[in-house]
Structure formats: structure tokens, C-alpha cells
C-alpha positions in Angstrom: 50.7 -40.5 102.9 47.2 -41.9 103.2 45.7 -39.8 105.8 42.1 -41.4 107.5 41.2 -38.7 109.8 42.3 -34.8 110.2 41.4 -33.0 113.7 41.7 -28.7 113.4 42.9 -27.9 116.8 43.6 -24.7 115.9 42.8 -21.7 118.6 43.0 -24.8 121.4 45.9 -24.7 123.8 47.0 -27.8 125.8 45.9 -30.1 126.8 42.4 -29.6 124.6 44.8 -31.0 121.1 45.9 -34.3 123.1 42.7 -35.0 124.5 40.7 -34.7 120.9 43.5 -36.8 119.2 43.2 -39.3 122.6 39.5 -39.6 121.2 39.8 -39.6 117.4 41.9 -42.6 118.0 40.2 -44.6 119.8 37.3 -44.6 117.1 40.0 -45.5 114.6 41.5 -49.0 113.3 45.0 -50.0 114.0 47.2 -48.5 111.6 45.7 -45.8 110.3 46.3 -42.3 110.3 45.9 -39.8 112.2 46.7 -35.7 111.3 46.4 -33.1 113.5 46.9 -29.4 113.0 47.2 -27.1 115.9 48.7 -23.2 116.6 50.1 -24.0 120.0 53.7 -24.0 119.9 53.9 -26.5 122.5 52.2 -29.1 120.7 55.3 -30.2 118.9 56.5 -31.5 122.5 53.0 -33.1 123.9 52.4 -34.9 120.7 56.2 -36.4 121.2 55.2 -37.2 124.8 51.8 -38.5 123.6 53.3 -41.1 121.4 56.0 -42.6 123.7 53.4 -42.8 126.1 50.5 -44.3 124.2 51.9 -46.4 122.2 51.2 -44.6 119.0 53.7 -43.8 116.1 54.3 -40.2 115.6 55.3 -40.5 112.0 55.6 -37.0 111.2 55.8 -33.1 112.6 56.0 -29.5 110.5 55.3 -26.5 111.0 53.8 -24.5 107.9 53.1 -20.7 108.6 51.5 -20.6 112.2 50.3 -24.4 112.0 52.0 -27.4 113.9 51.3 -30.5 111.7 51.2 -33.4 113.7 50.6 -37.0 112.0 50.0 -39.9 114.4 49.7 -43.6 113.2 47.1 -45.9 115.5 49.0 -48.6 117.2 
């Protein structure tokens, strides 16, 4: 996986790792990608949320130690 852009959201809480991936997007070209990495648990549920209502793919989610790996793909 190609990735374009990487945010480090760690240490935010929502809805601070939406809103920077809400931005990071919009300065990116349709069909790239997106990854984000954040420590809030509840992440994993906004970033689904985020996606169905944005338009954008969420291609892919892990978790690896205390990080929530969240890769988006710009619709």
C-alpha cells in the first residue's frame, strides 16, 4: 500500500483526529491515501462513521500496541 500522507494523532481525543484527517484530505488528490494513527480507542468507530459519511474509503483499521491505524482513501 502506497501511502501519500501520515497524520500522528496520538495524545488527541475526539473529535481533534477527524477534524485533522477532515483537513489533510482536502489538500489531497482523489484517490490517494490517507493514514492516520491515533491512541483513542474510540477512533476505530469515528473513522467508520467518517467514511460513510464523507464519502471517503476506509480501506483499512489495526491496532498495533496502543496505536489505532486508520487508512483512508480520498474519494
Amino acid at each position: 500500500m502506497n501511502i501519500d500522507k501520515e497524520l500522528d494523532t496520538r495524545g488527541l481525543n475526539c473529535p481533534l483526529p477527524i477534524l485533522k484527517a477532515k483537513k489533510a484530505l482536502a489538500e489531497m488528490q482523489s484517490g490517494q491515501l490517507l493514514r492516520v494513527v491515533s491512541t483513542d480507542s474510540g477512533s476505530i468507530r469515528d473513522f467508520q462513521a467518517f467514511a460513510k459519511q464523507t464519502g471517503n474509503d476506509l480501506v483499512g483499521q489495526q491496532t498495533a500496541g496502543a496505536d489505532f491505524i486508520h487508512v483512508l482513501k480520498r474519494r
